[in-house]
N, CA, C and O atoms as CSV, one atom per row, in Angstrom:
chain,resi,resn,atom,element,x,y,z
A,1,UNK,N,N,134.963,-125.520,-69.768
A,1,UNK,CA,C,135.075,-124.710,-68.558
A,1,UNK,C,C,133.761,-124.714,-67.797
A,1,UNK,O,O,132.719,-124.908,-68.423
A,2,UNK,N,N,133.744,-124.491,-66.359
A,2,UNK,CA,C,132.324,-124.505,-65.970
A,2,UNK,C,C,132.069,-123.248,-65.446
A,2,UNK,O,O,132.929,-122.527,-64.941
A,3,UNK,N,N,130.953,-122.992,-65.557
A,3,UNK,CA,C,129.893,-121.874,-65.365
A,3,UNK,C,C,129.789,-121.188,-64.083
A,3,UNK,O,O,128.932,-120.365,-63.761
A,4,UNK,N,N,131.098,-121.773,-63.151
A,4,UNK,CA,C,130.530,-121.315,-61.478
A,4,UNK,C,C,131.722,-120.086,-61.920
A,4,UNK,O,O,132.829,-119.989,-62.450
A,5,UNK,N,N,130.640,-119.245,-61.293
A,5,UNK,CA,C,131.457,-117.836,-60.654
A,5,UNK,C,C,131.405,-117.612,-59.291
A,5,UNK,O,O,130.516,-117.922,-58.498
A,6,UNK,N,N,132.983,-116.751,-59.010
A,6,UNK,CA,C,133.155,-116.594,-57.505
A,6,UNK,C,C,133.061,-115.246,-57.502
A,6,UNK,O,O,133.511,-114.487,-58.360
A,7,UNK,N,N,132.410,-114.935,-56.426
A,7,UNK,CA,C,132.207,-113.493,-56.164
A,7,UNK,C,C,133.554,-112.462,-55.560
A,7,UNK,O,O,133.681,-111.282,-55.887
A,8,UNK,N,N,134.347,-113.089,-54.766
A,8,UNK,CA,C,135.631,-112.999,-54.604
A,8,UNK,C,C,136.853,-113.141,-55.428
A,8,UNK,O,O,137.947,-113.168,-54.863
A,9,UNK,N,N,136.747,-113.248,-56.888
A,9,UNK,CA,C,137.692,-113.227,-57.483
A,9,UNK,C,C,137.437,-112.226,-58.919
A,9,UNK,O,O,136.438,-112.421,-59.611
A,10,UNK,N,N,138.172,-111.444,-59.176
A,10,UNK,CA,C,138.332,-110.615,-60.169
A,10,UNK,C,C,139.561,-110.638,-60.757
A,10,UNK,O,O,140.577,-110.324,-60.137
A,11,UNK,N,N,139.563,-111.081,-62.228
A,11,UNK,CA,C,140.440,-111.106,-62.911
A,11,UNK,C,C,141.786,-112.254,-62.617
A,11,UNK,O,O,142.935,-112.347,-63.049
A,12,UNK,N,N,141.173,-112.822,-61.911
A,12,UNK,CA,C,142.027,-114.004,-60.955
A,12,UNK,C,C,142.821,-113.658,-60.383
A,12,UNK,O,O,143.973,-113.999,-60.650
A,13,UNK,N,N,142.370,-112.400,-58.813
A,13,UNK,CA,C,143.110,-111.864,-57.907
A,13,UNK,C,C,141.914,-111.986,-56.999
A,13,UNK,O,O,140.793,-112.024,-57.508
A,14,UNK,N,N,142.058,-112.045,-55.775
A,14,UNK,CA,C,140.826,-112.005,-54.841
A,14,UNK,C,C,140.702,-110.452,-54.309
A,14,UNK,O,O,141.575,-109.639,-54.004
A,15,UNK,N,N,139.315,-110.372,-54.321
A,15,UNK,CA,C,138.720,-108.836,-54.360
A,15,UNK,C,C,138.162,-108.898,-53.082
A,15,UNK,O,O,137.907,-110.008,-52.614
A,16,UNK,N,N,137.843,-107.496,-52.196
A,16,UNK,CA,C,137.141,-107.380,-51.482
A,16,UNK,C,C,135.553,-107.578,-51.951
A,16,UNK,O,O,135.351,-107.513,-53.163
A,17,UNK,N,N,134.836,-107.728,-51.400
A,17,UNK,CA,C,132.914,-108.052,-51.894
A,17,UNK,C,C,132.200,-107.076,-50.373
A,17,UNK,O,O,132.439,-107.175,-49.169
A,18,UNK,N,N,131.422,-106.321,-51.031
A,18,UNK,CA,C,130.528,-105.764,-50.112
A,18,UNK,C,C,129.451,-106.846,-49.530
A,18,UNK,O,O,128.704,-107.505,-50.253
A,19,UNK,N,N,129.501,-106.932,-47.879
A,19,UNK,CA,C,128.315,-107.902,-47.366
A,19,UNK,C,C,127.500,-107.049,-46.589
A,19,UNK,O,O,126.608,-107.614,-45.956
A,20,UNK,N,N,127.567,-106.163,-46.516
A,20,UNK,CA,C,126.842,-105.326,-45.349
A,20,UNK,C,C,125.614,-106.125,-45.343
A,20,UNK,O,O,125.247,-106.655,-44.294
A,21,UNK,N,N,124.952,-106.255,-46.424
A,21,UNK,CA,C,123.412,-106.324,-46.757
A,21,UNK,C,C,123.409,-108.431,-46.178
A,21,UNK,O,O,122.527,-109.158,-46.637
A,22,UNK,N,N,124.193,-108.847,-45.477
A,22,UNK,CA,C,124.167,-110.356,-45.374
A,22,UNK,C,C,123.713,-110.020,-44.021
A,22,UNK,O,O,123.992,-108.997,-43.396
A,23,UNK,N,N,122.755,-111.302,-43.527
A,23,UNK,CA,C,122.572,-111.429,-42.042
A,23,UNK,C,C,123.631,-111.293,-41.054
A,23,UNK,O,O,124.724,-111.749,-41.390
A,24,UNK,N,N,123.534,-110.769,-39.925
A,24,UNK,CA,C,124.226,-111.023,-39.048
A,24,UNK,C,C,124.486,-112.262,-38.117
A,24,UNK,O,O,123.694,-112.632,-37.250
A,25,UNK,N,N,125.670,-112.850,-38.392
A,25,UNK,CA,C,125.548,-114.590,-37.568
A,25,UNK,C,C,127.069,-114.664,-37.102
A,25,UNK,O,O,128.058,-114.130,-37.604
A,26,UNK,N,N,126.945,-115.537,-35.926
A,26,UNK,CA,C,128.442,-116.230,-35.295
A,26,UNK,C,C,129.015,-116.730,-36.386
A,26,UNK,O,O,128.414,-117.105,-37.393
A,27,UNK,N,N,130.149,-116.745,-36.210
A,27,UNK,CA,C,131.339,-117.351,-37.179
A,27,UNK,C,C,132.514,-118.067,-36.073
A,27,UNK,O,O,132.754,-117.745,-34.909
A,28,UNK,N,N,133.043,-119.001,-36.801
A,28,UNK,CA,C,133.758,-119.131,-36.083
A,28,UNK,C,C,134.985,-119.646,-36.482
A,28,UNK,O,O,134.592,-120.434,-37.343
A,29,UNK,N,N,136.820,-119.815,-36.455
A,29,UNK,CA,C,137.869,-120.020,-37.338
A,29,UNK,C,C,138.932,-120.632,-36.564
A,29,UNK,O,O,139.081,-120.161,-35.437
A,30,UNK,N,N,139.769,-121.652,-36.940
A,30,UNK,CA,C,140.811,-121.959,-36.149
A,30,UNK,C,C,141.700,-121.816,-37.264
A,30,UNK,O,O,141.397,-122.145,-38.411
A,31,UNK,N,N,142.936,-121.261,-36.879
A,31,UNK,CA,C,144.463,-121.295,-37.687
A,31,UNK,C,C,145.578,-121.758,-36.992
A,31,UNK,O,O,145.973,-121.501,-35.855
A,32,UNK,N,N,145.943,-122.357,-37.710
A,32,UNK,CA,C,147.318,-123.211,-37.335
A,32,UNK,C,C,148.499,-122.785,-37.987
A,32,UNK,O,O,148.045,-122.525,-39.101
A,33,UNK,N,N,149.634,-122.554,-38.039
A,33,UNK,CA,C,151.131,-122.330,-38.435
A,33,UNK,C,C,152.348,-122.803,-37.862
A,33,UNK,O,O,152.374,-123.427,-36.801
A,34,UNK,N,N,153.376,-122.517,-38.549
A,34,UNK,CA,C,154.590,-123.028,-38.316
A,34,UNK,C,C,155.573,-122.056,-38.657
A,34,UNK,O,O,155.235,-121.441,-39.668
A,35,UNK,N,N,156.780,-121.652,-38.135
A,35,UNK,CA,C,157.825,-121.087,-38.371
A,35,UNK,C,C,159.027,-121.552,-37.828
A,35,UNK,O,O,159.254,-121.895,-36.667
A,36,UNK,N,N,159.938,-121.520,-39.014
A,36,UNK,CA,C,161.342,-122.157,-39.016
A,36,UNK,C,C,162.176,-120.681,-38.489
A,36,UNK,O,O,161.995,-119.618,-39.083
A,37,UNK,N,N,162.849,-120.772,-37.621
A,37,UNK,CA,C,163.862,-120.112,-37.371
A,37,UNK,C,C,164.957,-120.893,-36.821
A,37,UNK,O,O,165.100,-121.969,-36.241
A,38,UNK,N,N,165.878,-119.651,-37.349
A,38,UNK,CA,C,167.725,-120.061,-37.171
A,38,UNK,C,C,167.744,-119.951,-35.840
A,38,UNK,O,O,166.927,-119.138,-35.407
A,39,UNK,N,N,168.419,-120.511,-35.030
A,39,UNK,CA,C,168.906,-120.003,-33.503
A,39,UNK,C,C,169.414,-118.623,-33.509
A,39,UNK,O,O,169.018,-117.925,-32.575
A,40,UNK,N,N,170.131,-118.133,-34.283
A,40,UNK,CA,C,170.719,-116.623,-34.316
A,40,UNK,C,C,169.322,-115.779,-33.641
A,40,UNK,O,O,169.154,-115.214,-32.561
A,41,UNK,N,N,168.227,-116.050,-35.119
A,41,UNK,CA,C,167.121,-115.141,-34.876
A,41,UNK,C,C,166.719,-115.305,-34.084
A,41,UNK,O,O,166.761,-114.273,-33.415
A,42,UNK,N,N,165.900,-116.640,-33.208
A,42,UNK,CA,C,165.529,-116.798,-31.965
A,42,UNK,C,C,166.257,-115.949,-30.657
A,42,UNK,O,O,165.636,-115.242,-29.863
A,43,UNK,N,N,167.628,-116.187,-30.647
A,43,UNK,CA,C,168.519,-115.313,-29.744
A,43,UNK,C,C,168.220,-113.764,-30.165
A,43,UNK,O,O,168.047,-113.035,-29.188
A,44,UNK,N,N,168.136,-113.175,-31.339
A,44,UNK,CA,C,167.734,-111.923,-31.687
A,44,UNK,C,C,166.800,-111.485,-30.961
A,44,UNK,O,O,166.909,-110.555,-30.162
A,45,UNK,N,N,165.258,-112.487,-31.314
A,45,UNK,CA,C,164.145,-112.147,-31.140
A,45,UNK,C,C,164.002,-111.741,-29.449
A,45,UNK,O,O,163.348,-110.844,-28.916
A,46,UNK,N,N,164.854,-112.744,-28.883
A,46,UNK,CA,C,164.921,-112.858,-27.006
A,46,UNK,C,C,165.495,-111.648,-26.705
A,46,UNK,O,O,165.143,-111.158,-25.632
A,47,UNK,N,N,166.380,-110.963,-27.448
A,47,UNK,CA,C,167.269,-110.275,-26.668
A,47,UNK,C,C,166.663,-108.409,-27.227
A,47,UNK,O,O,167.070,-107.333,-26.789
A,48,UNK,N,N,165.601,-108.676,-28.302
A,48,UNK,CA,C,165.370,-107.276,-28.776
A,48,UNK,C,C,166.142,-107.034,-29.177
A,48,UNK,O,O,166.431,-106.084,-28.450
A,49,UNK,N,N,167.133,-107.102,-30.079
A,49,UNK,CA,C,168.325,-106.593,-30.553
A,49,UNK,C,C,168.422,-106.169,-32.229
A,49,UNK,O,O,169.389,-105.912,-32.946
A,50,UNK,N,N,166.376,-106.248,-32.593
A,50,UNK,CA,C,166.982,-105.824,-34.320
A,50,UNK,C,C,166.501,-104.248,-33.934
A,50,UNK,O,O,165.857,-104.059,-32.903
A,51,UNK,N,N,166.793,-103.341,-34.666
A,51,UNK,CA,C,166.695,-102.236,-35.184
A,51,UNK,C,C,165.308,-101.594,-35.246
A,51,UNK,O,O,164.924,-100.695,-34.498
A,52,UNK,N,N,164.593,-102.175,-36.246
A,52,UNK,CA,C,163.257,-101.634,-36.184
A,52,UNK,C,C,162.209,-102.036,-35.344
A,52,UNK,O,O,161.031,-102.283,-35.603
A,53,UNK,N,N,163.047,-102.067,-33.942
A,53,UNK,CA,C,161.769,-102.902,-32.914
A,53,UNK,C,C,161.394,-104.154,-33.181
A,53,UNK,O,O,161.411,-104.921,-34.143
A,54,UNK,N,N,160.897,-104.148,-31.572
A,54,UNK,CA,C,160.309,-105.537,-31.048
A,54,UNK,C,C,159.342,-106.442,-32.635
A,54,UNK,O,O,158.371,-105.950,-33.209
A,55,UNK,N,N,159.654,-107.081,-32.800
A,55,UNK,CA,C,159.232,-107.896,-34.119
A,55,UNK,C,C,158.062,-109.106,-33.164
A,55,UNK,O,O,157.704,-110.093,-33.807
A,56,UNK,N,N,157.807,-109.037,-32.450
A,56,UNK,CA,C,156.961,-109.966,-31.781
A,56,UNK,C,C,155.604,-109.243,-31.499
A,56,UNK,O,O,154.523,-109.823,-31.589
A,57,UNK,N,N,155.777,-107.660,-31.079
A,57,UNK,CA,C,154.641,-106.749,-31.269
A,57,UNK,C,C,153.877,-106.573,-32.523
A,57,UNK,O,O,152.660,-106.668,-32.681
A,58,UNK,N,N,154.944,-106.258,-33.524
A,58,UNK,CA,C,154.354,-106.206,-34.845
A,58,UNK,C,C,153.674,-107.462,-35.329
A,58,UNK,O,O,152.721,-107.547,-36.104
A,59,UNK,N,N,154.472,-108.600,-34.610
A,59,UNK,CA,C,153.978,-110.227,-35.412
A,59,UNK,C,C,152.433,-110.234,-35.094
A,59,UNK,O,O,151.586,-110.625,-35.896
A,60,UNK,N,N,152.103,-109.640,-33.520
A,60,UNK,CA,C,150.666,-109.827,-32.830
A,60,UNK,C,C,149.484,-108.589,-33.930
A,60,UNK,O,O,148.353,-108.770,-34.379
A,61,UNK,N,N,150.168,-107.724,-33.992
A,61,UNK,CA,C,149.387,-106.533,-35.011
A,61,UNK,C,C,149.104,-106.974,-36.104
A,61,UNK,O,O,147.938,-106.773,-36.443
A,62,UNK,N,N,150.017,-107.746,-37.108
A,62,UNK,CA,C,149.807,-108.267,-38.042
A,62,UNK,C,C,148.677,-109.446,-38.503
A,62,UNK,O,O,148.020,-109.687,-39.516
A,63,UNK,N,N,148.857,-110.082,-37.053
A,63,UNK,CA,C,148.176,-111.457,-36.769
A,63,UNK,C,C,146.241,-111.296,-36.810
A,63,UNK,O,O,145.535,-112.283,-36.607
């Protein structure tokens, strides 16, 4: 086995890590995705028609 430890992993679950104490610097990230939907849902999604609200608001909150 080798000797590297990650500071982000505990018990082999990823942990939050305190950085306060790290320099302050630009960062910067690109993400890419994909989602499969049925035509039903697409027509759902257009028309607002599920129940627990607009699911496109929540998708942006989540995001």
């Amino acid at each position: 086995m080798s000797d590297i430890t990650f500071t982000h992993i505990r018990d082999g679950h990823a942990a939050m890590v305190d950085i306060s104490g790290k320099d302050v610097i630009g960062r910067y990230a690109v993400a890419t995705g994909r989602i499969k939907l049925r035509k039903g849902t697409i027509a759902a999604i257009v028309a607002g028609s599920f129940e627990k609200g607009n699911v496109l608001a929540t998708a942006r909150v989540a995001a």
